[in-house]
C-alpha positions, 0 to 999 in steps of 0.5 A: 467099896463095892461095885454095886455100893458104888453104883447105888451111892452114884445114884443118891448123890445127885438126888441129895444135890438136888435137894440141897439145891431146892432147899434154899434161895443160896444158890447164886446172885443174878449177874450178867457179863462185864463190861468192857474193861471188867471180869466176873468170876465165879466161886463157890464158898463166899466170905462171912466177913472181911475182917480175917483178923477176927472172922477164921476160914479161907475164903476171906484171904482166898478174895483178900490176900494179894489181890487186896492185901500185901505180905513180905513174901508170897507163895507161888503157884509151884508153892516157892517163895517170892519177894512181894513188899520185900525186895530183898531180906538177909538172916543174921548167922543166930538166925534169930534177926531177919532183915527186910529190905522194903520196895520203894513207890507203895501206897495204898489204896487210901494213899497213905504211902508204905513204909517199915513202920506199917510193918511194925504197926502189922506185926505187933497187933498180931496179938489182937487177932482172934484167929488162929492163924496169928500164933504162926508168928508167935516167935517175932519178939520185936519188930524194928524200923531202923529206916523207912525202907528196912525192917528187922525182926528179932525172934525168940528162938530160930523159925525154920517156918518163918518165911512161909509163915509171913506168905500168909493171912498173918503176914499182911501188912495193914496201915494205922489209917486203915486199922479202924475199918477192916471189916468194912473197908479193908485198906491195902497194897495191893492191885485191887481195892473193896469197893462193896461187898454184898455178903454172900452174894457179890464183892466188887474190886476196883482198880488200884491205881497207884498200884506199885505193880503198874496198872492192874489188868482190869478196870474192876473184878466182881467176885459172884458167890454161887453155893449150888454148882447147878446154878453156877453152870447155869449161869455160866452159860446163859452169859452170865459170869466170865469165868469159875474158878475152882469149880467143886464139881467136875459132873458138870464139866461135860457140858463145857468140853466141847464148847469153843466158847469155853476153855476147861482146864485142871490144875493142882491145889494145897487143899486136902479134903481130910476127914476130921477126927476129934482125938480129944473127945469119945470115941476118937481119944482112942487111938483104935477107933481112928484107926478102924476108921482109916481102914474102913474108908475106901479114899479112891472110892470117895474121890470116885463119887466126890470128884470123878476121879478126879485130883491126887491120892495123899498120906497125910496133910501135905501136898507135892507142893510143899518141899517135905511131901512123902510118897510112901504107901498108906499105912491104912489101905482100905481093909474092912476085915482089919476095921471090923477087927479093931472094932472087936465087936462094938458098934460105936454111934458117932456124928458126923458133922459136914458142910453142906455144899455138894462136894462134901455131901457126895464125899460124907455119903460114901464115907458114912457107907463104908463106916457101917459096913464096919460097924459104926453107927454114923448119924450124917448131920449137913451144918451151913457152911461156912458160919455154921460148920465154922462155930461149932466143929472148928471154933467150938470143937463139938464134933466127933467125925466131920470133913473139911478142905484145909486150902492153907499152905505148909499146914500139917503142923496145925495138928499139934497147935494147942487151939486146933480142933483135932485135938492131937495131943501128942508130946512125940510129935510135939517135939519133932515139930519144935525141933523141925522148926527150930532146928538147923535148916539143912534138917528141917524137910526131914524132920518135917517129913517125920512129924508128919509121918508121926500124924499120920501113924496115929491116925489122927484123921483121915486124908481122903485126897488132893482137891484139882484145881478146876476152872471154866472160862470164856475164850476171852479170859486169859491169866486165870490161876490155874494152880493154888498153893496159898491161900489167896486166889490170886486174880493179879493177872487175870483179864478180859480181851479188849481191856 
């Protein structure tokens, strides 16, 4: 992009936040600092429900998964797997039967204790769940409890993904007692329990006590929803909120940096910010236009005016963290001449359909410049986010162009999922992916690393760049997560000084 472009695209953007931060009462719920013993954490994209077997989008399991609910295995912040309810597992030699050994002393939070036949129970209610993220545990035939402590899964055909795929919203393990109220009163494993959640405002988390972990760290966490970071500064530093975690807009850091009552840190995440082409529908079924697209949008750019700079240039939907990340240089470096070329004269008018929270606006302003400069005709539409965005562009599948972070882990093969809103149907990729999954394992990073370079190729949408992940804290707060590779922000060791 230009120097001067850039420059006049700096100059809108804080008059569009402005806007956006005018435009409605969403900013952000009054709070004060926590008592003794209790943590306030401020984030930026609030749940539209509990319930993550019906309702799609990250920011349920982001409260939910490991602070609430339990999985087999988690994700580490490094994006290695760790033994979580399972203590141990074993795989037969067919690689088609998992054997978990379970931890012992689980309860949950209603006091019902934890036994294999709750993972039998989790595992074949899979097919009740609504959302997508289900169909990651589609190969689990049966589930078996020979004993109250182990549990045998049989497969349809090897998983290579299987592991992973347990870390994840679809891995967790609920109990019949709790079946009933999960969009009230989500019932858990783990260190923390839903006392209330004021939708879209606040949800306080009380201590587990029974917790097998040992006593949880605080006594209770508020989780206090701010959509305008302008108001989430504010707050922050007129004693509200002890800390903001994943704090979308670094333009505001300076006003923390020098202050010593305040640590600023910055880490890595699994979220890609991917511009979102709908390969099924006009004009993007044509692999030309994808392509005039990628070469169109200056990606450096874009992170320049979206994030200062700021987090990792990515090829493709996968991150350092995941074992099949791949270095090689953009096949599609911005080159405007070769977008105008492959445009061969046409002007195609396309939507873009964009949440409207600030990161996203300042990086769909930049991206609809450099499209018109190639030629596009782009009508920018700003969609609530998270219902509105969710229903139409990723349920509903009515976008042409749009832009969303994907925070969830090991992820590229969602573009060849039947039900994913990209629409990629493409049967070379499709096998590479089956292969990867089924194949054996000594072959499955690089087959991996293939299948995404096949996504990649064909332009099936554009991988602008790596969101950081950026926290402010008071002094007093210490075991704050500093990375993310799941899709859990996990608050388990998270505390206050004084507790």
């Amino acid at each position: 992009m230009p120097a001067a472009r850039l420059r006049a695209a700096r100059a809108l953007v804080p008059l569009l936040v402005l806007g956006l931060a005018l435009a409605g009462c969403a900013g952000g719920p009054p709070v004060s600092r926590s008592a003794p013993g209790e943590v306030t954490v401020a984030l930026s994209t609030p749940p539209s429900g509990l319930n993550y077997t019906r309702n799609s989008g990250v920011a349920i399991p982001q409260a939910l998964l490991y602070n609430v609910y339990e999985t087999l295995v988690k994700i580490a912040p490094d994006g290695r797997l760790q033994p979580l309810l399972a203590e141990s597992w074993t795989v037969s030699p067919d690689r088609l039967e998992y054997t978990f050994t379970l931890r012992r002393g689980v309860t949950f939070t209603d006091g019902t204790p934890f036994t294999a036949d709750d993972v039998v129970f989790s595992f074949d209610r899979l097919d009740t769940w609504t959302t997508a993220s289900a169909g990651q545990l589609s190969r689990i035939a049966e589930t078996r409890a020979p004993s109250p402590h182990v549990v045998q899964l049989r497969l349809s055909e090897p998983d290579n993904a299987l592991l992973a795929s347990l870390a994840g919203p679809a891995g967790t393990i609920f109990t019949p007692s709790g079946a009933g109220t999960l969009a009230t009163d989500p019932v858990g494993t783990g260190p923390y329990d839903v006392a209330s959640y004021d939708t879209g405002a606040t949800m306080r988390l009380v201590a587990h006590d029974g917790w097998w972990g040992g006593r949880p760290p605080m006594r209770a966490i508020t989780l206090a929803y701010y959509t305008d970071p302008t108001a989430q500064t504010n707050a922050l530093l007129t004693g509200g909120p002890d800390a903001a975690l994943g704090v979308g807009s670094p333009q505001l850091l300076p006003r923390f940096a020098d202050d010593p009552a305040f640590r600023v840190t910055e880490g890595t995440t699994n979220g890609e910010m991917v511009l979102a082409m709908n390969n099924a529908a006009p004009p993007f079924d044509d692999v030309r236009l994808r392509r005039a697209v990628r070469h169109a949008v200056d990606d450096d750019a874009v992170r320049e005016i979206a994030m200062e700079g700021r987090g990792t240039p990515i090829t493709s939907m996968v991150p350092p963290t995941d074992p099949w990340f791949d270095d090689r240089p953009d096949p599609y470096p911005h080159d405007p001449a070769r977008a105008r070329e492959l445009l061969a004269g046409e002007h195609p008018e396309i939507s873009f359909k964009v949440p409207n929270l600030p990161q996203y606006v300042r990086a769909a302003q930049a991206v609809q410049s450099d499209l018109q400069a190639a030629g596009f005709v782009v009508d920018l539409q700003l969609l609530e986010f998270p219902a509105v965005w969710l229903g139409e562009v990723f349920t509903g599948h009515d976008y042409q162009l749009s832009m969303v972070i994907h925070a969830e882990p090991r992820d590229i093969g969602t573009f060849s999922s039947p039900t994913s809103y990209f629409g990629f149907d493409d049967p070379r990729a499709a096998a590479v992916l089956a292969a990867a999954r089924s194949g054996p394992p000594e072959q499955y990073v690089d087959r991996m690393r293939e299948y995404a370079r096949i996504v990649t190729d064909e332009a099936a949408a554009g991988f602008l760049y790596l969101t950081p992940w950026l926290n402010v804290v008071h002094a007093d707060v210490t075991g704050e997560p500093t990375g993310n590779a799941s899709e859990s922000i996990d608050l388990t060791a998270i505390r206050r000084a004084g507790r």
